[in-house]
GUSETI-935661 format. One line per 10 residues: number of its first residue (from 1); for each residue x, y, z of C-alpha. Coordinates in nm, 3 decimals. Layout:
BEGIN
NUM	X Y Z  ...
***
This chain:
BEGIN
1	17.835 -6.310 -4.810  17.794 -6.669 -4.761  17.771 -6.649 -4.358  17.413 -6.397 -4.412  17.236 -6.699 -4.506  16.996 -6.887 -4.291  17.007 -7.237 -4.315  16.663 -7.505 -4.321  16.729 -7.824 -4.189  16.470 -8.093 -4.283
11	16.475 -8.410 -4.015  16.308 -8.730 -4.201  16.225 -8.945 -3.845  15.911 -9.197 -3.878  15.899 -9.168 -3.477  15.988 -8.871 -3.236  16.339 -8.995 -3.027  16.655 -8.856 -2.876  16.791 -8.868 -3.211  16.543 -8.656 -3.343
21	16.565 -8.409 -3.043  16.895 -8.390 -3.025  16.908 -8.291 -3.429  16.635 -8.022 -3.339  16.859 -7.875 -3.030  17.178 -7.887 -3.237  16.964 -7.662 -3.535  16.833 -7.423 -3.267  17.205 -7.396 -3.121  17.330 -7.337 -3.490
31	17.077 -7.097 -3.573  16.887 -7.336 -3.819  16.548 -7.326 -3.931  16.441 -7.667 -3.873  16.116 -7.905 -4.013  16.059 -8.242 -3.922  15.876 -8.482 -4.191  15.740 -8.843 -4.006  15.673 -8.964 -4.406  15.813 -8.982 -4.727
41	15.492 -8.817 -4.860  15.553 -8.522 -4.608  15.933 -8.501 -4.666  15.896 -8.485 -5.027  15.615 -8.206 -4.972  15.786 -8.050 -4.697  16.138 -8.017 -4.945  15.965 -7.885 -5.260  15.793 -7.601 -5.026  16.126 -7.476 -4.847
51	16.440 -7.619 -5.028  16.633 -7.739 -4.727  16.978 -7.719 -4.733  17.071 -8.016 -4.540  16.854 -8.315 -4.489  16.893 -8.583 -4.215  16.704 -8.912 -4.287  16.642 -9.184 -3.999  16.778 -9.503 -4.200  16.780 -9.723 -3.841
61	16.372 -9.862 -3.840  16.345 -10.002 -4.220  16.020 -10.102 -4.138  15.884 -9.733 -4.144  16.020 -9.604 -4.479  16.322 -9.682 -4.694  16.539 -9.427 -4.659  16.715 -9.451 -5.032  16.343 -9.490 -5.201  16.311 -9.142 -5.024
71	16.607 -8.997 -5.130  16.579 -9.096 -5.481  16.215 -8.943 -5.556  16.178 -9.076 -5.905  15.841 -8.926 -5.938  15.996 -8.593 -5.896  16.371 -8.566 -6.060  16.361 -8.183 -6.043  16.358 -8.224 -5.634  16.546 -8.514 -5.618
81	16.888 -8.587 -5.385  16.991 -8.831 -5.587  17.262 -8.593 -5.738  17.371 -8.498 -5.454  17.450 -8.908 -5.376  17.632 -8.917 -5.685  17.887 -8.665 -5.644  17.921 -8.785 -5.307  17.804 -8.534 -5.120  17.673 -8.822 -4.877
91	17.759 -8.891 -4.500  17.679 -9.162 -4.263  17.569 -9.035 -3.889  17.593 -9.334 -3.601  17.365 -9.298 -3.406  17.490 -9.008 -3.126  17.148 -8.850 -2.931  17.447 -8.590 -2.747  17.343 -8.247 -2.889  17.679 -8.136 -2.921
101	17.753 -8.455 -3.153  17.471 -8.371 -3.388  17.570 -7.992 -3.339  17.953 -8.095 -3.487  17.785 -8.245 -3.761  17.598 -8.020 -3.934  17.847 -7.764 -3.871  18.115 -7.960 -4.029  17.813 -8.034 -4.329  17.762 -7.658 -4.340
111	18.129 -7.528 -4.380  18.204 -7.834 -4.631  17.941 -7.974 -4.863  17.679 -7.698 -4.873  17.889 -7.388 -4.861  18.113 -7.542 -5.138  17.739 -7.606 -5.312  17.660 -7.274 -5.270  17.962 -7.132 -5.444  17.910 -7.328 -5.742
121	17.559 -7.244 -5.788  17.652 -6.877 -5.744  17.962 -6.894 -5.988  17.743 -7.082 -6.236  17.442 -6.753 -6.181  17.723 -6.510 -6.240  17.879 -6.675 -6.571  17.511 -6.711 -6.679  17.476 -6.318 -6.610  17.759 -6.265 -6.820
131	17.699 -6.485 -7.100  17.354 -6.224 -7.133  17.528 -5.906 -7.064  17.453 -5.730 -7.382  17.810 -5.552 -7.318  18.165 -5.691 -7.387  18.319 -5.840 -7.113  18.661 -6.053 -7.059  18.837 -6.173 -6.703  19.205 -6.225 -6.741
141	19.461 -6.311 -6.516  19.714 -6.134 -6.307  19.942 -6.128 -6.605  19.705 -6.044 -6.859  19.608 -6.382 -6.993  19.242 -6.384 -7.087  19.064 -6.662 -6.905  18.672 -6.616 -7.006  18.486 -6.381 -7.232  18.119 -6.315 -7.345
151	17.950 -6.384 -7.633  17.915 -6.008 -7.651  18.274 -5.965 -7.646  18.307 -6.220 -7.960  18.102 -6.062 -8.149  18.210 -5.736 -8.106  18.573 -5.824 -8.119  18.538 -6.049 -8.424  18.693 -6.374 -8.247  18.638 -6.684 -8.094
161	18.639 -6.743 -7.717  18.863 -7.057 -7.861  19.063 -6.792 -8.062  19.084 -6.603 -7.735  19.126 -6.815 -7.409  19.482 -6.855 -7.292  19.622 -6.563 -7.468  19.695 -6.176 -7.368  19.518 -5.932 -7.572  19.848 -5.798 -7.691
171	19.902 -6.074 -7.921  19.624 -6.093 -8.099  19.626 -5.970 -8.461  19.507 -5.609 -8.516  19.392 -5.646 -8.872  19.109 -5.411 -8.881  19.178 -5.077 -8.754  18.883 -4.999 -8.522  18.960 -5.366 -8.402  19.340 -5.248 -8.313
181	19.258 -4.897 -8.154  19.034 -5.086 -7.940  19.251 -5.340 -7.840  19.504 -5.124 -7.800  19.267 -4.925 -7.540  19.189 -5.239 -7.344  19.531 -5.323 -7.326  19.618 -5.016 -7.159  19.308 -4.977 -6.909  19.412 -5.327 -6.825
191	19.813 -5.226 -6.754  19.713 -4.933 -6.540  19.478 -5.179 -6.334  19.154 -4.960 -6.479  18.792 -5.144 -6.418  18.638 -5.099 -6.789  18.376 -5.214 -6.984  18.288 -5.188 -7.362  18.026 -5.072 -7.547  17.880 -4.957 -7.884
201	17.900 -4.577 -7.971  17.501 -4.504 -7.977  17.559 -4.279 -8.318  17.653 -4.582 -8.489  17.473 -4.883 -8.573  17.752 -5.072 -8.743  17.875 -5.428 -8.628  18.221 -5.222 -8.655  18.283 -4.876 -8.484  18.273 -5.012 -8.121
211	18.388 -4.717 -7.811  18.526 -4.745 -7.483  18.340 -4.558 -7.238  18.365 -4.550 -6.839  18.085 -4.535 -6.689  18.174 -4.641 -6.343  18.522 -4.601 -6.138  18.736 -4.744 -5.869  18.548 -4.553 -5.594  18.226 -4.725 -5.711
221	18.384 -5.094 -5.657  18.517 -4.936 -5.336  18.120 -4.810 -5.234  17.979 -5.202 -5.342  18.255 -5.354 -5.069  18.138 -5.114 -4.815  17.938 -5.298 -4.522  17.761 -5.038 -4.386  17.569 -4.838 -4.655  17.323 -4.521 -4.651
231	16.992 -4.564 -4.737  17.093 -4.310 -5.037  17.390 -4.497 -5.112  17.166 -4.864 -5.190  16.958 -4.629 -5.455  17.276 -4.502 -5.647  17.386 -4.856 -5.642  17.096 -5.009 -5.719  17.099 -4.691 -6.035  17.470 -4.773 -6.094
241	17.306 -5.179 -6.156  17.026 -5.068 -6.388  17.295 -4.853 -6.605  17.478 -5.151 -6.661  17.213 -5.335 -6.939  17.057 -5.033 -7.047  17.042 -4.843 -7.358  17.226 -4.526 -7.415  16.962 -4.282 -7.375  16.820 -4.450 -7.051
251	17.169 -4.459 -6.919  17.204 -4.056 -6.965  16.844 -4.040 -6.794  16.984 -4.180 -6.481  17.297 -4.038 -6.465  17.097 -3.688 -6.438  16.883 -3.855 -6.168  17.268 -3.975 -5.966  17.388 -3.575 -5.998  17.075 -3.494 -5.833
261	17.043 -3.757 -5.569  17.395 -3.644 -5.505  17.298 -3.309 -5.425  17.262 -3.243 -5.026  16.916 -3.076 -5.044  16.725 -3.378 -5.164  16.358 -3.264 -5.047  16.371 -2.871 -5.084  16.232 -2.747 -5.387  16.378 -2.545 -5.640
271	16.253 -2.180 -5.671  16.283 -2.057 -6.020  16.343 -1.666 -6.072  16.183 -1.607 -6.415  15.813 -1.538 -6.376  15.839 -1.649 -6.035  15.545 -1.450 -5.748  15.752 -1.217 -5.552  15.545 -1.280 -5.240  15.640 -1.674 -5.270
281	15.990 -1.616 -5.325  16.029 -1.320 -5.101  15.864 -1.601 -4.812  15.960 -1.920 -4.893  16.333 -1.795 -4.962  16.308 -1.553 -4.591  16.179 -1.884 -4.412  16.357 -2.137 -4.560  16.726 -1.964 -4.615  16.933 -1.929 -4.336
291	17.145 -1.640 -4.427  17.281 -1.409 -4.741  17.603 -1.479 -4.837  17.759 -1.137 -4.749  17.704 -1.070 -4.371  17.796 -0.729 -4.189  18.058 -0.766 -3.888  17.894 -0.866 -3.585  17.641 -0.717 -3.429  17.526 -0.861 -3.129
301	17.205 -1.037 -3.008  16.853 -0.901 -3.124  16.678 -1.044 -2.807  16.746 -1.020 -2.423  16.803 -1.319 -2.345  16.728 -1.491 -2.002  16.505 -1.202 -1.921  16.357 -1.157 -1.573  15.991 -1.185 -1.494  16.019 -1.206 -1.146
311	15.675 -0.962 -1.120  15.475 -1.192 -1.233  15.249 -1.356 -0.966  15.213 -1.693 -0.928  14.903 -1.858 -1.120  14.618 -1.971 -0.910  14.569 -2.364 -0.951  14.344 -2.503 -1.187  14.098 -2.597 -0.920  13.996 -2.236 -0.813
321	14.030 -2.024 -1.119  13.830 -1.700 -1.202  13.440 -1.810 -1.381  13.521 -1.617 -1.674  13.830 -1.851 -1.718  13.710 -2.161 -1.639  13.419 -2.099 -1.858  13.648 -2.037 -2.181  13.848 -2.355 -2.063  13.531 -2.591 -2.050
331	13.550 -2.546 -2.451  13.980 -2.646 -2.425  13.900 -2.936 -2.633  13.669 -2.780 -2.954  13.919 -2.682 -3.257  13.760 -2.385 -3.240  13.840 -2.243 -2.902  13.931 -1.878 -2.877  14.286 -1.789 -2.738  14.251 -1.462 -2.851
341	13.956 -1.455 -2.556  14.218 -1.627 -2.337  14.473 -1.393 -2.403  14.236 -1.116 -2.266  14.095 -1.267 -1.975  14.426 -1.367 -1.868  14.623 -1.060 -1.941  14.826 -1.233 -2.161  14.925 -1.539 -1.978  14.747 -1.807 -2.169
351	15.015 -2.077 -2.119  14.979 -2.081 -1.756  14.620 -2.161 -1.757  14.566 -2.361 -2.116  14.829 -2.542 -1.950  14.738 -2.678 -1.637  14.416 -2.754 -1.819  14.570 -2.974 -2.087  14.809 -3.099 -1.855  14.569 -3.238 -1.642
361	14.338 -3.396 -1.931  14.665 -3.592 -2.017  14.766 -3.713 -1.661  15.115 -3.571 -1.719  15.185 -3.521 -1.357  15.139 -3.903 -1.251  15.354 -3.968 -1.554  15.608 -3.745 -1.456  15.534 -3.844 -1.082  15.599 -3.457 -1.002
371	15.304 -3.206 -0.804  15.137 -2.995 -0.994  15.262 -2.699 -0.762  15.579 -2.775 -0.981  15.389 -2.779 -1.292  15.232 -2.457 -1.213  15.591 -2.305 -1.164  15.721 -2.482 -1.467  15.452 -2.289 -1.694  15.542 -2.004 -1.542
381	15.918 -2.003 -1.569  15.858 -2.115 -1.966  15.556 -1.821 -2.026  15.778 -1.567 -1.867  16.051 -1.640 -2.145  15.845 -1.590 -2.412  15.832 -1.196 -2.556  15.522 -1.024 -2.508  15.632 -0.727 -2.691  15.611 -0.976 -3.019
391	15.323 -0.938 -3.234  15.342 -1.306 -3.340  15.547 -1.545 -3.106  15.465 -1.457 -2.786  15.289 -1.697 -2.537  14.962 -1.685 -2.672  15.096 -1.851 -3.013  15.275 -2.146 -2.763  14.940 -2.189 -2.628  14.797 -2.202 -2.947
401	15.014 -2.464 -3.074  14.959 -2.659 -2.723  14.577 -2.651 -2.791  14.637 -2.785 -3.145  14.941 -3.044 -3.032  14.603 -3.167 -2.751  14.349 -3.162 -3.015  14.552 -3.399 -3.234  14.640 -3.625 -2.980  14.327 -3.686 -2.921
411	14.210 -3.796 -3.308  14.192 -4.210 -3.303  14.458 -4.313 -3.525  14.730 -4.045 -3.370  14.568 -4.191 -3.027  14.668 -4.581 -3.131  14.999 -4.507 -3.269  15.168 -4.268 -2.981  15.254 -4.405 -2.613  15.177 -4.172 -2.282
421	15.551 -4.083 -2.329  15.529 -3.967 -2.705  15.146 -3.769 -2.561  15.353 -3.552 -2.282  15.679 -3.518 -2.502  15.467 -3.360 -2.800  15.270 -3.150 -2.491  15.605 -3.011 -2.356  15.741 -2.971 -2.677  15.449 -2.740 -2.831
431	15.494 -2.525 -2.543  15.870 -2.476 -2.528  15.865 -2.464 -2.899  15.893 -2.117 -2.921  16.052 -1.990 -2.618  16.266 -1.680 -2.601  16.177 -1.608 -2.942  16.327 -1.270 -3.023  16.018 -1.200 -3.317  16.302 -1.218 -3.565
441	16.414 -1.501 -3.844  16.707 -1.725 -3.841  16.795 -1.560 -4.142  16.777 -1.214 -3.988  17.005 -1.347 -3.712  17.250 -1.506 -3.915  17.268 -1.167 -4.141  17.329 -1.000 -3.848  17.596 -1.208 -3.689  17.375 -1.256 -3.348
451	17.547 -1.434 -3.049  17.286 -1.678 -3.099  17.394 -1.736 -3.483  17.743 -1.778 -3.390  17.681 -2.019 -3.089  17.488 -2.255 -3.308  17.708 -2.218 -3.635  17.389 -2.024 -3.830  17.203 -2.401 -3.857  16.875 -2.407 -3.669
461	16.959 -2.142 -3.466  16.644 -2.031 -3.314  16.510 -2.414 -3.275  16.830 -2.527 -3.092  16.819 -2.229 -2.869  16.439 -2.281 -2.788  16.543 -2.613 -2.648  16.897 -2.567 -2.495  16.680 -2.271 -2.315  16.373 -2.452 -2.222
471	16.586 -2.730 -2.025  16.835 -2.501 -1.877  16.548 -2.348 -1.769  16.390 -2.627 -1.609  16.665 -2.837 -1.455  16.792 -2.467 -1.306  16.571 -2.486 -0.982  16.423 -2.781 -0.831  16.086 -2.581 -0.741  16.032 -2.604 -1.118
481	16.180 -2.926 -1.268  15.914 -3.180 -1.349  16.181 -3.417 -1.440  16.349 -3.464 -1.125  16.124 -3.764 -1.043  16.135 -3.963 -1.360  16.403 -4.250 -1.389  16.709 -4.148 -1.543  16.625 -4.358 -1.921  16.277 -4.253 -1.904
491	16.434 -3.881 -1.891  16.682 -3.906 -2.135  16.412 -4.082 -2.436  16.141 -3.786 -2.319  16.437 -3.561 -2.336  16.520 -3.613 -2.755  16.152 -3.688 -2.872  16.146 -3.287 -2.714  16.464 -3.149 -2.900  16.380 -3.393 -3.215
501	16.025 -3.264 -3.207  16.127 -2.885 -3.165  16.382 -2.951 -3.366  16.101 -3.054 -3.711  15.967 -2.700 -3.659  16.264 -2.523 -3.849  16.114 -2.465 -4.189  16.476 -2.585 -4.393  16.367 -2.932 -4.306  15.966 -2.877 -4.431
511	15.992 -3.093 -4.758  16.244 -3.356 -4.607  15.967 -3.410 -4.311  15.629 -3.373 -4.522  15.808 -3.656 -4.819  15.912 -3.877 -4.513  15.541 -3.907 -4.380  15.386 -3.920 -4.732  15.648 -4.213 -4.817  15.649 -4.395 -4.491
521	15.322 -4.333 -4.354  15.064 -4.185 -4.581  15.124 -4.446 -4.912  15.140 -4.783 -4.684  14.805 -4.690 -4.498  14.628 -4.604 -4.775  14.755 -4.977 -4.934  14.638 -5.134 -4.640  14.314 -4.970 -4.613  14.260 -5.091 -4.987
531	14.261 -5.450 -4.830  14.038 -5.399 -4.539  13.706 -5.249 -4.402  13.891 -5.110 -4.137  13.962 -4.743 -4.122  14.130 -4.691 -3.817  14.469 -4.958 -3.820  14.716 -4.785 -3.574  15.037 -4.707 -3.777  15.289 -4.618 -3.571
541	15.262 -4.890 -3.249  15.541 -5.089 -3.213  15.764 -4.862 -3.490  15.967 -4.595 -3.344  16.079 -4.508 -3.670  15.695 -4.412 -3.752  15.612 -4.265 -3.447  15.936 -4.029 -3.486  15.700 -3.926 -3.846  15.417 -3.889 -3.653
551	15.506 -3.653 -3.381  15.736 -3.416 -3.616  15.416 -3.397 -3.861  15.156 -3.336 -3.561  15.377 -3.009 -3.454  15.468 -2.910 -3.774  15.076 -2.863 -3.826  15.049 -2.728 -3.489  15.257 -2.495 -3.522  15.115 -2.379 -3.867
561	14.755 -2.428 -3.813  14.647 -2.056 -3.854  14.562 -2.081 -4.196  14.305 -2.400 -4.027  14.163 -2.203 -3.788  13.799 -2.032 -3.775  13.803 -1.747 -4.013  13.856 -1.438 -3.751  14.103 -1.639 -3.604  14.307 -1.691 -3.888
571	14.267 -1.325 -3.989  14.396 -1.210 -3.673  14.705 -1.484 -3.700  14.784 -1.336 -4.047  14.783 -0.956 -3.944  15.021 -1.062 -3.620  15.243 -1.277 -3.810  15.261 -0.963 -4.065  15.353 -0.718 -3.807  15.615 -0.933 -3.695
581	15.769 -0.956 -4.054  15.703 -0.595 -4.086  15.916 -0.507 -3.790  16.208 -0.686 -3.920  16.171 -0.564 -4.238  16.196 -0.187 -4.044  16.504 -0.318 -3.849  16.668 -0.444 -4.127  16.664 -0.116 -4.298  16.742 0.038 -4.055
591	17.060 -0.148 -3.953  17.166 -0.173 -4.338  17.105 -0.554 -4.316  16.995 -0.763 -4.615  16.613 -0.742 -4.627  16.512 -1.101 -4.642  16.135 -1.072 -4.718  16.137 -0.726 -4.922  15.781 -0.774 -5.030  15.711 -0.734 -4.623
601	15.688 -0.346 -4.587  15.406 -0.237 -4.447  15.363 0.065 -4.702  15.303 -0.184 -5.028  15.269 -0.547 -4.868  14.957 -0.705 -4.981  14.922 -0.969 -4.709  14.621 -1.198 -4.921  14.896 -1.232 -5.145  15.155 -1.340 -4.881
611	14.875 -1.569 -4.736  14.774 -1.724 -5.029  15.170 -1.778 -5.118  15.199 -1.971 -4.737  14.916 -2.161 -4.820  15.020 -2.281 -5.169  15.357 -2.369 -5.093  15.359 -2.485 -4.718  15.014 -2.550 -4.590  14.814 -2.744 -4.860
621	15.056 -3.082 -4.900  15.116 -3.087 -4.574  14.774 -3.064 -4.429  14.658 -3.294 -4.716  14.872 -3.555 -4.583  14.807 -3.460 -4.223  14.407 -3.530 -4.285  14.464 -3.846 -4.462  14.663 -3.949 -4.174  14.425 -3.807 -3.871
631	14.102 -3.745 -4.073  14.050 -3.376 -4.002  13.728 -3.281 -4.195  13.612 -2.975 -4.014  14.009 -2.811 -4.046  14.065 -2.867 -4.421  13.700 -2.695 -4.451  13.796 -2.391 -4.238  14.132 -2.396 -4.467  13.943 -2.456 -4.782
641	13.724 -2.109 -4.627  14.031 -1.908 -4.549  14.186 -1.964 -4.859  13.853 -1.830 -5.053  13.891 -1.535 -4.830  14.240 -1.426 -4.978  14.168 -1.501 -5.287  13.848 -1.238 -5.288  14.052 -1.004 -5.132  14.312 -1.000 -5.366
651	14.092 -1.023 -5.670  13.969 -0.699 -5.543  14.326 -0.584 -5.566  14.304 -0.504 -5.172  14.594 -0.537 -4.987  14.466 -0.558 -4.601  14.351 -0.831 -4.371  13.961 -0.736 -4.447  13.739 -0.553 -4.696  13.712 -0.166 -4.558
661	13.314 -0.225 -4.581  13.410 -0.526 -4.361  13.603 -0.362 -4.104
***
């Protein structure tokens, strides 16, 4: 569409006058780029760089330059006016400094002589596209009456355009048979209003056994009009394009690539079932599938939900906390701080304290402007919801993934591309991430027809409820919410960097996220890097859309980082997170549910095997990309450690978190 285009104005004036500024103000109103030349050398240097659409020349002081010598340009025809002159495309301006004069002007130049150019230079690059096309093509009127073909469509038709313009296809003689059926088959596409094209039958190399195939349909004319496009949309139209010169077999190629571009799940790999490791199916397809397709009638919620903690005493502040946990705290900030150790000292209120601490680092009470008597309460409230009877996600694991959200914040390039809102939303996010956490999967819940499952139509069930929760929570009882004092925008943005950032923790989404941050992130640093010394360039300042990648992959690694972790922390991660899968494996039989993760009973489950599975399929792209993003030697060593680990164990054919010797 003609009215996309931004128009450069080029102002020839020897001397700087009202004229000249008017002409300028008029090209700013208009939306014009605009260049002023005070030479003929300059103008003609100034017009073969940019190509100016319309050029004003000051023809009033002769004694600077002659304004027709300029035009004309002999020494360079190709960027010459002259033309222009001759078809009289040519107006005289008196002299008018008024900015809405000069404004009227080049409108009225815009919407006549150069939109009118425009359309002829267009019309002459789409005949010239045609007259290449390597397939038949014809235009005929409204009744039929051919009014331009290709040379492709000559040759393959056996006439000449002058045999062919001015006539319907109908009357054309049909003395070779091939030549007949196919112009009986245009004729008829044509009289039903069909959009065709021709082309030869690949199993034939002869000048004469042309086929009619459709390639493309009505709804695909209907998709090119459309204004507003998906990103996906642009790539099967820009596939749709390519098809059009291309030979057979390439043509085939891509219209397997459309059917799968056209599929919904465009990032989640395809498990195969021949051959395929039972403990990497039995996970990936327990994590990543939300339900069976058969489900039992209803039977209620697995968790309590909402559950009352009102026992629990209130934390003492930060300031004047027991030595033993102050002195674990003073190490908050090394990766490998124990919250095992925590956990103990603490009797199993990590979050409170881990908290406060982290809190605190990141000034998240000025930002919030609230007291950190209400923070106190806040982590509180939010530990008290998490389940303690779970061997996996209970509090300790939110304070886990708090310490690791912290530690990663603090890395230099996450550092330069996040703002003090995107630090406390990722800190409030990791530890509401998993709260009220029944120790069961979505799938498990969806199989068994949960309140929870129905409520959020079996998509992201547990993830939506951990945030619906978490803020329903909060904004419940003033003595608790830290967002009361925040302005109500400020609020609102924190408020869906939380959910969105909760939200890239459901494990359906793992490829789409990890592809997103590879494309959009991971492959443009390492370009730029290639051009420069430096090693640090912030990539995500000034682009929400990159800092959106940023904060989903930092708690997505967070949240996973067990397998990163010191050796005996990561063992003890694996047997909890085992325990937890066992249990559901026990309730599942028990309630005659589909058993998602079968190879997770506790009487034949080799859990190196499940590790190493977790690690191949989830942990080792994603981290990969996570390190080239944040640089995170001493974590891909621990992982590279852990790994080795499994993989002695289950060489050894033993099934348990350690070596008996070892335990």
């Amino acid at each position: 569409m003609l009215c996309s285009l931004v128009f450069q104005v080029l102002l020839i004036f020897a001397k700087e006058d009202s004229q000249s500024d008017g002409f300028w103000w008029a090209c700013d109103r208009a939306g014009y780029r605009c260049n002023i030349a005070r030479t003929p050398e300059s103008a003609l240097e100034c017009f073969l760089d940019k190509h100016h659409e319309i050029i004003v020349i000051d023809h009033r002081q002769t004694r600077n330059f002659d304004a027709e010598s300029v035009c004309r340009s002999d020494d360079h025809e190709e960027a010459s006016v002259l033309p222009l002159l001759h078809a009289g495309f040519n107006r005289r301006f008196m002299e008018n400094s008024s900015i809405i004069a000069c404004y009227n002007e080049l409108i009225q130049i815009e919407h006549g002589e150069v939109r009118s150019q425009f359309k002829l230079r267009a019309c002459n690059s789409v005949f010239t596209a045609l007259d290449h096309c390597h397939e038949a093509i014809e235009i005929t009127s409204d009744d039929h009456v051919i009014q331009y073909v290709n040379p492709a469509f000559e040759r393959m038709m056996g006439y000449h355009k002058g045999e062919l313009l001015g006539k319907e296809l109908a009357d054309l003689p049909k003395s070779d048979k091939n030549r007949a059926d196919l112009l009986d088959t245009i004729n008829t596409c044509i009289k039903k209003g069909k959009i065709h094209k021709i082309h030869r039958d690949s199993g034939d190399n002869s000048q004469t056994a042309p086929s009619l195939q459709n390639r493309r349909y009505p709804s695909m004319a209907r998709i090119h009009s459309m204004t507003i496009e998906a990103p996906i949309t642009k790539v099967i139209n820009i596939i749709n394009a390519a098809q059009e010169n291309s030979p057979v077999t390439v043509a085939e190629a891509l219209d397997r690539v459309l059917e799968i571009l056209r599929t919904t799940e465009l990032y989640s790999p395809q498990l195969g079932t021949k051959d395929e490791d039972p403990h990497t199916s039995d996970l990936v397809g327990g994590l990543m599938t939300v339900s069976d397709e058969e489900k039992p009638e209803c039977r209620g919620t697995t968790s309590n939900v909402h559950q009352s903690h009102s026992h629990l005493a209130m934390p003492i502040t930060i300031n004047d906390v027991p030595p033993s946990i102050a002195q674990l705290l003073d190490n908050e900030e090394s990766w490998d701080f124990n919250i095992f150790e925590l956990e103990a000292v603490t009797h199993k209120r990590p979050l409170v304290y881990l908290g406060l601490k982290v809190f605190s680092r990141f000034g998240v009470c000025e930002f919030l402007n609230c007291s950190e008597t209400t923070l106190r309460a806040w982590l509180q409230v939010i530990e008290a919801n998490y389940h303690s009877s779970n061997a996996y996600h209970n509090s300790t694991h939110a304070a886990d993934v708090l310490h690791a959200t912290a530690f990663f914040l603090g890395k230099e390039r996450v550092k330069g591309s996040l703002d003090q809102l995107d630090e406390v939303a990722a800190l409030i996010a990791a530890t509401v991430h998993d709260v009220d956490h029944p120790g069961r999967t979505n799938s498990f819940l969806c199989n068994a027809g949960s309140e929870l499952a129905v409520l959020y139509n079996d998509t992201a069930v547990l993830e939506s409820h951990h945030t619906a929760l978490a803020f329903q929570l909060t904004v419940k009882d003033t003595k608790c919410n830290i967002f009361k004092n925040i302005d109500r925008n400020h609020y609102r943005t924190l408020r869906q960097a939380i959910i969105d950032m909760v939200l890239a923790t459901e494990m359906t989404k793992h490829f789409e996220h990890v592809n997103k941050f590879v494309n959009s992130i991971n492959k443009p640093m390492a370009a730029e890097v290639e051009g420069s010394d430096c090693e640090c360039n912030p990539t995500g300042k000034n682009f929400p859309e990159n800092q959106i990648l940023i904060k989903r992959m930092m708690i997505k690694c967070a949240d996973v980082a067990n397998p990163c972790r010191p050796l005996d922390l990561c063992i003890e991660w694996a047997g909890r997170i085992s325990e937890e899968y066992f249990a559901q494996t026990d309730e599942e039989k028990r309630q005659g549910l589909p058993v998602v993760m079968p190879v997770f009973d506790r009487n034949t489950c080799s859990i190196p095997k499940s590790q190493i599975s977790f690690i191949d399929y989830f942990i080792t792209d994603m981290f990969d990309a996570w390190d080239a993003f944040a640089h995170l030697p001493a974590l891909m060593q621990h992982l590279a450690d852990n790994y080795k680990h499994w993989k002695t164990l289950d060489d050894l054919k033993c099934k348990s978190l350690r070596l008996p010797s070892d335990s």
